[in-house]
N, C-alpha and C positions, 0 to 999 in steps of 0.2 A: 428794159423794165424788169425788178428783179418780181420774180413769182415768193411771194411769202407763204409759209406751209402751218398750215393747223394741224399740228401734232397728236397722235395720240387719242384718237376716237374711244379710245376702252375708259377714258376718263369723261365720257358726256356725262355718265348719270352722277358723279358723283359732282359737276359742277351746275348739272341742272336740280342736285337737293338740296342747295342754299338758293336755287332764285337766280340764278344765272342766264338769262336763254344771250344766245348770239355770241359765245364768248371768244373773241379773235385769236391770237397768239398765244401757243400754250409755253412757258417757261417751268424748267425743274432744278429744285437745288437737294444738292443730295449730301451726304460726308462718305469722304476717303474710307475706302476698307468696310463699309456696312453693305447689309445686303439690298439694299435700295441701288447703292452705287454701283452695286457689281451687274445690278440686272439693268438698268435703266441708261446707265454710261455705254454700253454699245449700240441702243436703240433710238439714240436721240441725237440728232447733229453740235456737235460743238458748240455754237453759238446760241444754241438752246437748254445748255445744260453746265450747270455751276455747283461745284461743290467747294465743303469747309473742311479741313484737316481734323487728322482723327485724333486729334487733340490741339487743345489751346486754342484762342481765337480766332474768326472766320470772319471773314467779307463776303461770303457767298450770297447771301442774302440783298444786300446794298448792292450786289454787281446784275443781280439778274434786275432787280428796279431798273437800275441805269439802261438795261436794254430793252426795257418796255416801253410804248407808246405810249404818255398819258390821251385820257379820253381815249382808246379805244377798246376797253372790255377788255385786256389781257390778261393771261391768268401763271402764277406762278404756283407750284405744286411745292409743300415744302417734306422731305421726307420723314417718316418714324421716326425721329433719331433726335440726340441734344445739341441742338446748335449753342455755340455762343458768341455773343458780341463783342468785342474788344473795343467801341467807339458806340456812340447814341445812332439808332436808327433811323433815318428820319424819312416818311413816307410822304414824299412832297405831290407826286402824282397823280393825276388824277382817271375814275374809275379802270385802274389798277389790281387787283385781288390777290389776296394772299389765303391760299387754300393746303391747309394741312391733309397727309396723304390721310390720314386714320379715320375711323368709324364716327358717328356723333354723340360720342359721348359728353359730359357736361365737365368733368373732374378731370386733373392731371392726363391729360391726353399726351401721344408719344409723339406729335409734331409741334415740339418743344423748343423756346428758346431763354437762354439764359445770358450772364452777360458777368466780367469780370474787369474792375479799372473802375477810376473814378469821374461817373459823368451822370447825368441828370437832364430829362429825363431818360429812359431807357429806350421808350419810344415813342416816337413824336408824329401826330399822322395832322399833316397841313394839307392833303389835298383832299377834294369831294369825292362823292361817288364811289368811295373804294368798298369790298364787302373782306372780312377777314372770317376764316369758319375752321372750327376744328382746329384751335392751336389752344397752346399751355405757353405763358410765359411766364419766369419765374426772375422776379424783380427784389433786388437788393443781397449785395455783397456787401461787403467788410469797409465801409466808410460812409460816415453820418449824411455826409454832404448827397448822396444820393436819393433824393426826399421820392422821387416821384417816377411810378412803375409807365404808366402810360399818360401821356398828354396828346389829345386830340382837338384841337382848333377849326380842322377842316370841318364842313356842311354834309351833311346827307349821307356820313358812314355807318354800315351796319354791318352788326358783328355776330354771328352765328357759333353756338357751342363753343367759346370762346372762355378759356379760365385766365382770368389775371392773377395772377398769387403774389402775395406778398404780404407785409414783407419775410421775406426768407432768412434774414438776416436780425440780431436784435439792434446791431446799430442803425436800424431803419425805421426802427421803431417806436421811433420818437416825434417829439411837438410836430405840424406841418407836416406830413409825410403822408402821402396817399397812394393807393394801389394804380387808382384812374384818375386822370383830372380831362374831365368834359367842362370845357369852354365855347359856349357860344357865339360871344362877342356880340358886335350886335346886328350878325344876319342871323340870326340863329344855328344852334346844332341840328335840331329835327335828328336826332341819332335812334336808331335802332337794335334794339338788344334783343338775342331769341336765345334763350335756354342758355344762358353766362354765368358762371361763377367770377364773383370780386371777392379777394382777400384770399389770405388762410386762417386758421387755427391753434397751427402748430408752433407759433413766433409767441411768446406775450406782448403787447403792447403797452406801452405810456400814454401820457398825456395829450391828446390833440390826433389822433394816428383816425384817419380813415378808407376804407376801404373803396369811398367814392365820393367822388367833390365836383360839386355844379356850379359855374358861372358862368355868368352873360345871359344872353337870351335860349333857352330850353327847347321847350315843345318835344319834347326825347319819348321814347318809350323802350321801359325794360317788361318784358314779356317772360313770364316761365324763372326767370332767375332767383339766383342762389346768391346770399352776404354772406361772408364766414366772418368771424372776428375772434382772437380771445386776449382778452382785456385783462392786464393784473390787477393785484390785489386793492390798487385807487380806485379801478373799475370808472376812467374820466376819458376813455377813450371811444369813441363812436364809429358807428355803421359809416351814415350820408354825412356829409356838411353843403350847406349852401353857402355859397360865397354873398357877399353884401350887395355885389352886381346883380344877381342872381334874377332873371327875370320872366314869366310866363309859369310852365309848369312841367313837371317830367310827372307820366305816371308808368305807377308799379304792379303789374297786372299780374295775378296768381304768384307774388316773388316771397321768397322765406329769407326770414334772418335768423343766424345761428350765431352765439357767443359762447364757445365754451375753452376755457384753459387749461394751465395743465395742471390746475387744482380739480377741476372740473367743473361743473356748472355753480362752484359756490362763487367766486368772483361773477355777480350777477353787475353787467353792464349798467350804469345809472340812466343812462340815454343813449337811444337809439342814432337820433338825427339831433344836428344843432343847425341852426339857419340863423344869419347876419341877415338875410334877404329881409323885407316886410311884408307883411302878411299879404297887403292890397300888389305888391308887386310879383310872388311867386307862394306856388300851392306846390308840396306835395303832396299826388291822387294816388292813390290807394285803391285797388279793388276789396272786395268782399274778400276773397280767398287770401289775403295776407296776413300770415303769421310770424311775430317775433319771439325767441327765445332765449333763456339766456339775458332776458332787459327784465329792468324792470319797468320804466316809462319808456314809450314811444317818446316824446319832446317834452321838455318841460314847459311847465303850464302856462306860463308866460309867450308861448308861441303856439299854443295850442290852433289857434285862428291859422297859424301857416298848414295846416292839416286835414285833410278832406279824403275820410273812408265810407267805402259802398256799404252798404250793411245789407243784411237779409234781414228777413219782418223776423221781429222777437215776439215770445210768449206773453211778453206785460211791456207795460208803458218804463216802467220802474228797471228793466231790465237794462235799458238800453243805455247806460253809461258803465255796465258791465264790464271788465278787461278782455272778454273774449269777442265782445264788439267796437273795441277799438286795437286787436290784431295781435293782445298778450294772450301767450298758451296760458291755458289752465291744467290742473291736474282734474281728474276725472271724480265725481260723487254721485254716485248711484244713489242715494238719498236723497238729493236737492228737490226739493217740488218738480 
C-alpha cells in the first residue's frame, strides 16, 4: 500500500483563506530559473512538483491536473510567475483547485497565465466542485479566431480573487468574443464569484465584445466584483450578455462597472447588459450597492422587465426613477434640494 504525503503544512492558511478545509494532496508547478523554483524544486518530491520553461510554452500546468485525483480535494499551488499555454486547457476534474501562490489581491495578480497559438477557448473548466483563487489570466493573442478567454460548463465552481483579462489583444476584440462564458446547461451553473475582476480597459473594443456571457440555467452569484470595459468610439459593446437559453437568475451583489477608453471616459458605453433571455425566464438581480460608469443606460428599455435592483428608501416618491437608483454614477450637486 503506497503511503500518499500532504505536503507542505506552511501552506494550510493560505488554502484554508479561500474555504478549503480537508484538502488532500498538495501539487506545485513552478518555471525554470525563478526564484519559486530554485526554493521549492529541492523541498518537494518529484512527482509533486512540475515546472514550465523559462521561456516559450509549458505543459506544466495540464501535467500536475493529470496527476491529481478528481473528487478528492487536491490542491495545486501555481507560482508568482508568467505561465503560458501553447494548447487550451481544459480542467475536466473534478473538486480539483488551482491556488495561486500570491496575496488576494483583485487586479493583475503575479500567479499568472497566458497563452500564445491559435485555439479557443483558453480555458475550459468541465468538471464540478473545483475552487480557483488568486490568479490573473490574460486571454487573447494575435488571431481573431480566438473568441473566448474562459468557458466553464461544469456545476458548483468557485473562483476567488480571480482576474479574467482580456481581451489583450485588438484582434479579440471583436463581434462574439467574451472574456468568460458561464454555461449552465440545464443542471445549472450555481457558480460563485468572490472579489473577481472580468475584462480589461486597456484593449478598445467593437461591436458585440463582452466581458461576461450567461447561458443555460444560472442561479450564479458574483459577490464584491469588478467589470472593466472600454468601448470605442460606436460605444455598441457591453459589459454582460445573456444568451437566449439563459434561464433563472445570476445576481450581482456590491459589483462596479467601469468603462473607460483610451479617449477616456468620452466613448460613454450605450448599454451595459443585452439579454436574448425573456424577461419571465431570467432576471438580472442587482443589489443596492451597484454602480455603473462610463454607461450611459443599464439595458435598454425594451428589457427593462429583465432587471431587478435593491434600492434604499428615497427622499420623495418622485425620486425614485432617478439614475442613481437604478446603479448610473452621478456627478455631485451640493445645491440639489
Amino acid at each position: 500500500m503506497i503511503k500518499l504525503r500532504n505536503l507542505d503544512n506552511s501552506l494550510k492558511s493560505t488554502i484554508e483563506g479561500v474555504y478549503m478545509p480537508g484538502a488532500a494532496e498538495k501539487f506545485y508547478i513552478g518555471k525554470e530559473a525563478a526564484q519559486f523554483d530554485a526554493y521549492w524544486r529541492q523541498r518537494v518530491p518529484g512527482d509533486r512538483y512540475y515546472s514550465n520553461p523559462s521561456s516559450g510554452a509549458g505543459t506544466a500546468i495540464a501535467a500536475a491536473l493529470a496527476a491529481m485525483t478528481s473528487g478528492r480535494n487536491d490542491v495545486a499551488i501555481l507560482s508568482p510567475d508568467s505561465h503560458t499555454l501553447g494548447a487550451a486547457l481544459t480542467w475536466s476534474k473534478n473538486m480539483c483547485h488551482l491556488i495561486g501562490s500570491f496575496g488576494p489581491a483583485m487586479m493583475n495578480q503575479r500567479s499568472r497565465i497566458g497563452a500564445t497559438g491559435d485555439f479557443t477557448p483558453m480555458v475550459s473548466v468541465t468538471g464540478y466542485g473545483n475552487t480557483f483563487a488568486n490568479l490573473y489570466t490574460m486571454w487573447g493573442a494575435d488571431a481573431a479566431a480566438n473568441l473566448v478567454g474562459w468557458s466553464v460548463t461544469g456545476v458548483r465552481n468557485n473562483f476567488h480573487n480571480c482576474h479574467f483579462g482580456g481581451p489583450m489583444n485588438a484582434a479579440q476584440a471583436i463581434d462574439g468574443a467574451t472574456c468568460f462564458h458561464l454555461d449552465g446547461g440545464t443542471d445549472g451553473a450555481e457558480a460563485y464569484f468572490n472579489s473577481c475582476v472580468f475584462g480589461t480597459d486597456t484593449v478598445e473594443r467593437t461591436d458585440g465584445v463582452s466581458s461576461l456571457k450567461l447561458g443555460g440555467v444560472q442561479r450564479s452569484i458574483f459577490k464584491d466584483c469588478l467589470f472593466l470595459s472600454g468601448c470605442d468610439s460606436g460605444a455598441d459593446s457591453f459589459m454582460i450578455e445573456a444568451e437566449a437559453d439563459a434561464y433563472g437568475w445570476a445576481y450581482f451583489d456590491n459589483c462596479k462597472f467601469i468603462n473607460i477608453a483610451a479617449s477616456g471616459f468620452a466613448n460613454a458605453m450605450a448599454l451595459a447588459l443585452v439579454s436574448a433571455a425573456t424577461s419571465t425566464a431570467f432576471r438580472f438581480l442587482f443589489s443596492a450597492g451597484t454602480t455603473f460608469h462610463g454607461v450611459t443606460d443599464v439595458i435598454a428599455a425594451s428589457d427593462e422587465a429583465k432587471v431587478e435592483f435593491g434600492r434604499t428608501a428615497t427622499p420623495a416618491a418622485a425620486a425614485i426613477n432617478n439614475d442613481v437608483f437604478v446603479g448610473l454614477s452621478v456627478n455631485p450637486d451640493h445645491t440639489s434640494a
